[in-house]
C-alpha positions as CSV (number, residue, x, y, z in Angstrom):
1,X,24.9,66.5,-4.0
2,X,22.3,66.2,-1.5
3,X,21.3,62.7,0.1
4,X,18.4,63.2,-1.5
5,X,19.6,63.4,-5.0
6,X,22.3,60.8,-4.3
7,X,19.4,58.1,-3.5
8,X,18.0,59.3,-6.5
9,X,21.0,58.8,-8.3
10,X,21.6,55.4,-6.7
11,X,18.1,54.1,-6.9
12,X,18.6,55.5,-11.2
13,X,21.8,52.8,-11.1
14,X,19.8,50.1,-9.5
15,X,17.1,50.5,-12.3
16,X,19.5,50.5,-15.0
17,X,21.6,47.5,-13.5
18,X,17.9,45.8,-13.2
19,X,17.3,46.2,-16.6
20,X,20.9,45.0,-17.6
21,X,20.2,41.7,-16.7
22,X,16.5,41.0,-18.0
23,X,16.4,38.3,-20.5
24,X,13.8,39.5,-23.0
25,X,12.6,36.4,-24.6
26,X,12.5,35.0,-21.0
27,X,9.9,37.5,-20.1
28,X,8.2,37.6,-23.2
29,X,7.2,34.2,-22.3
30,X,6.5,34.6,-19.2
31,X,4.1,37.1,-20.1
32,X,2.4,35.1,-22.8
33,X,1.7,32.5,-19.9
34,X,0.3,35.6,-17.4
35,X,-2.4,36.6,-20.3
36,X,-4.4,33.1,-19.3
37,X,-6.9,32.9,-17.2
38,X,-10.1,31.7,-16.0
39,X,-12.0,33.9,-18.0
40,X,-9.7,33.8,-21.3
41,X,-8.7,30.0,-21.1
42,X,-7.8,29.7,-24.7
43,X,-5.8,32.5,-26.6
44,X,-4.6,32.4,-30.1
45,X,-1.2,34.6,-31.6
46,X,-3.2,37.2,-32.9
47,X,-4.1,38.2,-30.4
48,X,-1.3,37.7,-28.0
49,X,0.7,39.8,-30.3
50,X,-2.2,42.9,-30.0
51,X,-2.0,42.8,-26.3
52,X,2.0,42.8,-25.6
53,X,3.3,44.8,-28.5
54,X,5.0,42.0,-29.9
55,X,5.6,41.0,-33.8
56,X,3.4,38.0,-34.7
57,X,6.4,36.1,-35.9
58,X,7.8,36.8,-32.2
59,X,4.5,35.3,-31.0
60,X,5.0,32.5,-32.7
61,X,8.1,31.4,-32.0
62,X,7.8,31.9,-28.3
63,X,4.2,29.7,-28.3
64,X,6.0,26.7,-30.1
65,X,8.6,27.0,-27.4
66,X,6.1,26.7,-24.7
67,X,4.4,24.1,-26.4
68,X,7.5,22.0,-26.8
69,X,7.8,22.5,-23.3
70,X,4.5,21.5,-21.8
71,X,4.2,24.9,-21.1
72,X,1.2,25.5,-23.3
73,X,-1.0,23.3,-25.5
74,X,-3.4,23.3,-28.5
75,X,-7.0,23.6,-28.2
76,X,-9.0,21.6,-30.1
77,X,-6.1,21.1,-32.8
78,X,-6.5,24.4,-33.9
79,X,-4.2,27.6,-33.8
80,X,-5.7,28.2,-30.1
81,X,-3.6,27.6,-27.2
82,X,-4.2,27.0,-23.6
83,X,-2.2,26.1,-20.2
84,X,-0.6,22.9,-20.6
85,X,0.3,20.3,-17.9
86,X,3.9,21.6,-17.2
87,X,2.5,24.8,-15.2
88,X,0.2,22.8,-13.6
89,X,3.3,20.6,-12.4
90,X,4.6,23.5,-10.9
91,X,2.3,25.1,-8.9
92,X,0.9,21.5,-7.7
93,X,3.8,20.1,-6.9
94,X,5.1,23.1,-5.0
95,X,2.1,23.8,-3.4
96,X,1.8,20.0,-2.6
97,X,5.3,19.9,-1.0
98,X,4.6,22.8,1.3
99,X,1.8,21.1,2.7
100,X,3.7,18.3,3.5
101,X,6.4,20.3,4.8
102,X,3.9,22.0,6.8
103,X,1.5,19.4,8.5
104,X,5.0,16.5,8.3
105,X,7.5,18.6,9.9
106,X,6.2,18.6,14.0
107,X,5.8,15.0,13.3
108,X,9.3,13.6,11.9
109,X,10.7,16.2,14.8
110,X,9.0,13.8,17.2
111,X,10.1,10.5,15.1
112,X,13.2,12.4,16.1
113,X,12.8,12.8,19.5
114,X,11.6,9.9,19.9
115,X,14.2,7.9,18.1
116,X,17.4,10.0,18.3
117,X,17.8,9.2,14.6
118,X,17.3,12.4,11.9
119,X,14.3,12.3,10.3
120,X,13.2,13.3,6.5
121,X,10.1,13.6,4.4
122,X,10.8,12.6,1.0
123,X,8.5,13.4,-2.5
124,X,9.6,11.8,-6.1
125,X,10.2,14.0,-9.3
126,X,10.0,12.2,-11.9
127,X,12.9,9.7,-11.7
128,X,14.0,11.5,-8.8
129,X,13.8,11.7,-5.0
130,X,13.7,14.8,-3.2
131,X,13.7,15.7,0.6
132,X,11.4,18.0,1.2
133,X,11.9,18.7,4.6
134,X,14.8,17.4,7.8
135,X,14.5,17.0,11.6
136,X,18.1,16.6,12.7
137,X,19.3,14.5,15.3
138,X,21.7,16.1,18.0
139,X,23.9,13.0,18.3
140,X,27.3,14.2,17.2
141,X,27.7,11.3,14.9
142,X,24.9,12.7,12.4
143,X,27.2,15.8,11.0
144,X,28.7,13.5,8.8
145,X,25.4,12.8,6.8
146,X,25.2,14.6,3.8
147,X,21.6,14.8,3.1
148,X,19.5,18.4,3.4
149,X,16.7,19.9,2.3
150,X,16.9,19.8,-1.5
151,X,19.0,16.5,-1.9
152,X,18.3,14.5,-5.1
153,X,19.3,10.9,-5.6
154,X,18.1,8.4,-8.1
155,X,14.5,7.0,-7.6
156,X,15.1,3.7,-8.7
157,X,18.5,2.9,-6.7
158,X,17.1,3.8,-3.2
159,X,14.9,2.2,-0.9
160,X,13.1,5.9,-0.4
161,X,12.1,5.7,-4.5
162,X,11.2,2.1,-4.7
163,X,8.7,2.8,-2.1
164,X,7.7,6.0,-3.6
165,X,6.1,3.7,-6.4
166,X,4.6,1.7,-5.2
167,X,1.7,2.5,-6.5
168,X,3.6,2.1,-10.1
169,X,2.4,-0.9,-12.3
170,X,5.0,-2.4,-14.4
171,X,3.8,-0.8,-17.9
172,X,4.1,2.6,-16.0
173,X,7.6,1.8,-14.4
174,X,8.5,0.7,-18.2
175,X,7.3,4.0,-19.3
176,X,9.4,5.8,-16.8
177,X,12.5,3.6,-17.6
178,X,12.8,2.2,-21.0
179,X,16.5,1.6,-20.9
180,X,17.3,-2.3,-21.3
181,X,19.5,-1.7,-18.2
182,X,19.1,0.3,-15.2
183,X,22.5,2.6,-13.7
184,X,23.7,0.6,-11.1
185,X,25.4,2.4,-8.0
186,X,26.0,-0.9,-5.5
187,X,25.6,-4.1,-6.3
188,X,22.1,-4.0,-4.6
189,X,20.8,-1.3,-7.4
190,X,18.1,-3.3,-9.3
191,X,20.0,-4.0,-12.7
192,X,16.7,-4.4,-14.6
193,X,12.9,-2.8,-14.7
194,X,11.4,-6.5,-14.4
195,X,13.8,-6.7,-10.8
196,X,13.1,-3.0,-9.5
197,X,9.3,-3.8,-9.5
198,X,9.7,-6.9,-7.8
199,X,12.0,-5.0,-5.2
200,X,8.8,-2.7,-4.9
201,X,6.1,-5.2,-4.7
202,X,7.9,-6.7,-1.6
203,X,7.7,-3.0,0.3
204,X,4.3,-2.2,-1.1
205,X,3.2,-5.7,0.6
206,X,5.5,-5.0,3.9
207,X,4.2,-1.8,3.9
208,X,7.7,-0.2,4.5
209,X,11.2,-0.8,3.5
210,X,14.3,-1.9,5.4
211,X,17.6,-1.0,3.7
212,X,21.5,-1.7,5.2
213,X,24.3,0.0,3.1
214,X,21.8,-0.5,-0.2
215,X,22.8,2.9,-1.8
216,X,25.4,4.6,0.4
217,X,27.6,2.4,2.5
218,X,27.9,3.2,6.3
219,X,24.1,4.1,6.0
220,X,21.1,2.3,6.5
221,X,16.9,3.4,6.6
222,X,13.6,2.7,7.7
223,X,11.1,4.5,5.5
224,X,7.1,4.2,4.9
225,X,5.0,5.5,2.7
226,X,2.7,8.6,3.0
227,X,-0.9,8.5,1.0
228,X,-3.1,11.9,-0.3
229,X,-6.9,11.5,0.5
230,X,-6.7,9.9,-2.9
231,X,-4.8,6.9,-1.3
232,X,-1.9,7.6,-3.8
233,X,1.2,7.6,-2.5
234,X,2.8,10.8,-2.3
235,X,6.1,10.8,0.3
236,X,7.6,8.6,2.6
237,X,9.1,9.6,6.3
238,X,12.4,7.6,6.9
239,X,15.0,7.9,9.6
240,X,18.3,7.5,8.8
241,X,20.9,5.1,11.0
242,X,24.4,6.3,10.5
243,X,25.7,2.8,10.7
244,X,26.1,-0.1,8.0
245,X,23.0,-2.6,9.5
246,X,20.6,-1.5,12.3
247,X,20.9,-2.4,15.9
248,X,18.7,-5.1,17.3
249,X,18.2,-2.5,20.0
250,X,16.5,-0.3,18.1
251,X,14.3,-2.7,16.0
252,X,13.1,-4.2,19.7
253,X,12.7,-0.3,20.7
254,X,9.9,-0.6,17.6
255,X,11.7,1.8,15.5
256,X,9.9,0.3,12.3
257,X,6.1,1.2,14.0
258,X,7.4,4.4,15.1
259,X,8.4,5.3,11.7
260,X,4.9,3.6,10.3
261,X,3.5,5.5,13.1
262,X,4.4,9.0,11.4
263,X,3.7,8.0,8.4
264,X,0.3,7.4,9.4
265,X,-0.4,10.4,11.1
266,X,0.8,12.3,8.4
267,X,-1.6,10.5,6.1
268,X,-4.3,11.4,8.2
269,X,-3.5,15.0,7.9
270,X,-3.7,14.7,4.0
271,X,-7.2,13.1,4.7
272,X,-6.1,9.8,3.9
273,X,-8.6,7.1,4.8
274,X,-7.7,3.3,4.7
275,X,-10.3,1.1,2.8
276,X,-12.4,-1.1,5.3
277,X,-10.9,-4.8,5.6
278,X,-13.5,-6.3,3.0
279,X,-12.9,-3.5,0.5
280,X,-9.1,-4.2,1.3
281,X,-9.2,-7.5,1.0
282,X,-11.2,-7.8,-2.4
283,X,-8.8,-5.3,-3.8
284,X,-5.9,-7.6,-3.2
285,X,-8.2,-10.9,-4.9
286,X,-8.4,-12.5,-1.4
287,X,-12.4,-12.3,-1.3
C-alpha cells in the first residue's frame, strides 16, 4: 500500500467513524433552525419538509420540539414558525460574555495587581452565577480556591447573585423563585424570597456587597456591580480574600474603591453612563 492510499484509507475510516456518531434527529433540528433568516423569517412544515428531504410527520415532530424548547415559536398563531427567544439567549449571552471577558480582563488583572487578591468577573444564568473570566493571584495561599472559569454556584445564596439583581423587583424575584422556601447552604443563605430582596436592596443602596464566610467558610468577598449602556446590571468584579473576615488593613488600603473602581471602568467600556444627580435623585423619590 502506498502512503498515498493509506491516507486515503485512513481519512475513508475517519469519515465513517464521523458519521458513526451523528445523532440524526440532533441535526435535523439543527438544520431546521439554519433554514431562518433575515430574508425567510417565518417558515411553515411544508415547506421545511420540501427543502431537507424530510417526511412532514418528521417535520413536525422536530418543530414541536423546538417550540417546547424556546427554540422556535408561532407566528401569528398560525402553523408558521419563527426564531424564538432561546436562540437569541444563546448567541446574546455568549457574545455578551466575551465582551466582557474581553474589555474586563486587563482590568481585574490590575485589581489584581493592585490588591494581591484574585480577581473574577461574574454574569447570572438564570438562577445561576457564572465566572466568566479569573485574574489569579500569585500568593501561594490562593491554590486552594476552587473557583475557575466556568464555576456555577447558586444566585440567591451568594453575595456575587444578590448583587447581580439588583435591578430585580420583588414580583420578578417571585417569578424567578416561587418556592415557599429558599435552599439554604449556611445559616446566612436568605431562607425566604421576602428576605433575599431585602438582602439585595441593602447592596443595591451600598452600591457593593461585603460578605465574611456567607457561602463558603474560610472565604470572604468584595464585589460591585457592572452596568450595560442600558444601566442594567450585567456582572460584578469581586476579589476574593482567602480568609474568614477581611483585614482592617486592607479595607484602610481602600480595597472596597479599588474594586468599585473596576467596576466602574468596566462600565464605562460597556458605555454605561450614570444619570445626572437630579435625574438620580428623582429616580430614588428624593426630589
Amino acid at each position: 500500500m502506498t502512503p498515498e492510499s493509506a491516507r486515503a484509507a485512513a481519512g475513508a475510516d475517519d469519515d465513517r467513524g464521523d458519521t458513526a456518531y451523528r445523532v440524526p434527529g440532533l441535526e435535523r433540528g439543527l438544520r431546521i433552525l439554519t433554514e431562518f433568516s433575515p430574508r425567510e423569517p417565518v417558515l411553515d412544515a411544508p415547506e421545511l419538509s420540501r427543502r431537507l428531504g424530510i417526511p412532514r410527520t418528521t417535520v413536525f415532530r422536530l418543530l414541536q420540539t423546538l417550540e417546547s424548547l424556546g427554540f422556535l415559536e408561532r407566528a401569528d398563531r398560525d402553523r408558521n414558525y419563527r426564531l424564538g427567544v432561546a436562540v437569541l439567549r444563546l448567541g446574546f449571552e455568549y457574545l455578551s460574555s466575551l465582551e466582557l471577558t474581553d474589555l474586563g480582563l486587563p482590568l481585574i488583572e490590575m485589581l489584581r495587581d493592585e490588591t494581591g487578591l484574585t480577581s473574577h468577573i461574574v454574569i447570572r444564568d438564570g438562577r445561576d452565577i457564572v465566572f466568566v473570566a479569573k485574574a489569579q493571584s500569585h500568593a501561594p495561599i490562593f491554590s486552594s480556591v476552587k473557583v475557575n472559569v466556568g464555576t456555577r454556584l447558586p444566585a440567591h445564596a451568594t453575595t456575587h447573585g444578590q448583587v447581580l439583581m439588583g435591578d430585580l423587583t420583588l414580583a420578578e424575584l417571585r417569578a424567578l423563585y416561587p418556592e415557599p422556601k429558599l435552599e439554604r447552604f449556611t445559616p446566612q443563605t436568605p431562607e425566604t424570597v421576602e428576605m433575599l430582596y431585602e438582602r439585595i436592596r441593602e447592596d443595591a443602596d451600598r452600591g457593593y456587597a461585603v460578605s465574611e464566610s456567607s457561602f463558603e467558610r474560610g472565604i470572604s468577598v468584595v464585589s460591585a456591580p457592572v452596568r450595560n449602556d442600558t444601566g442594567r446590571i450585567v456582572a460584578v468584579i469581586t476579589t476574593t480574600i482567602p480568609r474568614p473576615g477581611i483585614d482592617t488593613a486592607l479595607l484602610d488600603a481602600g480595597l472596597i474603591d479599588k474594586v468599585r473602581h473596576a467596576a466602574g471602568e468596566l462600565s464605562k467600556r460597556l458605555n454605561y453612563r450614570p444619570p445626572a444627580r437630579s435625574q438620580y435623585m428623582k429616580a430614588l423619590g428624593l426630589s
